[in-house]
N, C-alpha and C positions, 0 to 999 in steps of 0.2 A: 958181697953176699949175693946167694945166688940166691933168687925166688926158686923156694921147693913148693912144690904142690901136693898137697895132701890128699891119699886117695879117699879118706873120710869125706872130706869137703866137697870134694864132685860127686853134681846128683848121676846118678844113673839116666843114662837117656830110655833105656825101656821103660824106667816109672813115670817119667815126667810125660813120656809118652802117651801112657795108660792113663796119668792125671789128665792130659791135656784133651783126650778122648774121653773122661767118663764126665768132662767139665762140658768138654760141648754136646754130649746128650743130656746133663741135667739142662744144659742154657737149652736147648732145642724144646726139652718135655717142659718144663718150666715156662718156655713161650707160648709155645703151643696151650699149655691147658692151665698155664695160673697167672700169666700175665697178661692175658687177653681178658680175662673177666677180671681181674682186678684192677686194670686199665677202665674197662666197660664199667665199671662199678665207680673208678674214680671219675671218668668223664658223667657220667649221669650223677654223681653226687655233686659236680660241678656246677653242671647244666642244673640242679634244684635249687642250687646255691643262688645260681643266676636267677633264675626265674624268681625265688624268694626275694633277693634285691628289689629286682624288677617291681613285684609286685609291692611291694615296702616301699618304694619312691614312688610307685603311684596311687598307694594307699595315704602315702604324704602329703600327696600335690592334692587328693579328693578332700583328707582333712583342711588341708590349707583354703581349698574352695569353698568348702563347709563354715569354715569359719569366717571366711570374708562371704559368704552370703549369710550367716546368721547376722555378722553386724549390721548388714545393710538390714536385714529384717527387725534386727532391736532399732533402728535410725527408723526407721517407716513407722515402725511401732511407735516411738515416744514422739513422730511428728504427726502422728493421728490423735494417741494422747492428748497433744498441746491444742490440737483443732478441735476436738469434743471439750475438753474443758473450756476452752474460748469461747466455743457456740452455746455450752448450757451455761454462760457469763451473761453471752448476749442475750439468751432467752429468758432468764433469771430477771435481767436491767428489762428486758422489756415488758415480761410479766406485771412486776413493780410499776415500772412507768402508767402501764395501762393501767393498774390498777388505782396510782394515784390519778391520773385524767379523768376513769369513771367516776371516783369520789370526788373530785373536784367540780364535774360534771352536773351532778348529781346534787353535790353543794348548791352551787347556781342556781338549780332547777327548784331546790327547795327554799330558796333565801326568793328568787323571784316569785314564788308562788306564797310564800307569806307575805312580802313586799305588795303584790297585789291585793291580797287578804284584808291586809293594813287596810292600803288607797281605797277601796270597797268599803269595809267600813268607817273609814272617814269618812266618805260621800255618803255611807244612809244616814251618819249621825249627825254630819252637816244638813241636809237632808230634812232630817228629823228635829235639829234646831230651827230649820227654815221654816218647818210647818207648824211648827207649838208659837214661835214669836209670830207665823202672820196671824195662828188660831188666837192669839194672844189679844193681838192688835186689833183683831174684829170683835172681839170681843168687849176689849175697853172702848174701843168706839162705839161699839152698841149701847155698851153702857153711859158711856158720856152724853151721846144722843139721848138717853132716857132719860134723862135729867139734866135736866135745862136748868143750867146754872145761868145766872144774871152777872157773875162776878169772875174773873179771872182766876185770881187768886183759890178762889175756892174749887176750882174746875182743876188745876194744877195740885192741890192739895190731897182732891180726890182721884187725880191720875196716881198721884205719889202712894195713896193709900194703896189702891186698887191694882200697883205695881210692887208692893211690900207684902201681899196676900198671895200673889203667886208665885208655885212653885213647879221648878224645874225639874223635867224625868231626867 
């Protein structure tokens, strides 16, 4: 069999001609004035693309600095915390302390100052016994001298009396 050729099936070279020319004045006007801005449109849509990144990773790295400085600032925070409450511990314990020294202090001051109060008047009523028994004693001698007892017994009798009538402030 012979290969026939159908003249159907062959394009015509003047159209394919005319195709081939009206294809490369659309590619020519098409370059020219729609594929340069929508080139330009897509590169600058790129380039925001990028720059959005950009800024997003270092909107990232700022937050991630933010957050590792606010920890260290809650860390600072709860170690000043832990120091003001330790120092109003300490101030608290020392307040108290002083407080119980002055009262303790103070104790002292008043237990010595009645202690003395005591010893004071035990020496005036000592004192005061010293001088009623000698006012005592001259007195019964005075009176024993005034009467001149002859007898012992009766002179002891009358001591006994004259020591049973006096009384004691």
């Amino acid at each position: 069999m012979l290969l026939e050729i159908n003249p159907l099936v062959l394009p015509d070279i003047g159209l394919v001609f005319w195709n081939t020319i009206a294809f490369l004045v659309l590619l020519i006007v098409l370059g020219k004035f729609a594929w340069k801005p929508m080139l330009k449109a897509i590169n600058e849509r790129e380039s925001g693309i990028s720059e959005a990144l950009l800024k997003a990773d270092k909107m990232k790295a700022e937050i991630t600095a933010m957050q590792n400085e606010n920890e260290v600032l809650l860390a600072k925070a709860r170690e000043e915390r832990a120091i003001i409450i330790k120092e109003a511990k300490e101030a608290s314990e020392k307040m108290v302390n002083e407080a119980k020294e002055k009262a303790k202090s103070e104790y002292d001051r008043i237990l010595a100052d009645a202690q003395m109060a005591i010893h004071q008047q035990k020496n005036a009523a000592i004192t005061d016994v010293k001088n009623q028994v000698g006012a005592l004693v001259i007195d019964v001698a005075e009176k024993v001298l005034r009467k001149e007892l002859s007898n012992k017994a009766e002179q002891e009798a009358y001591i006994k009396q004259l020591a049973d009538g006096v009384k004691l402030n």
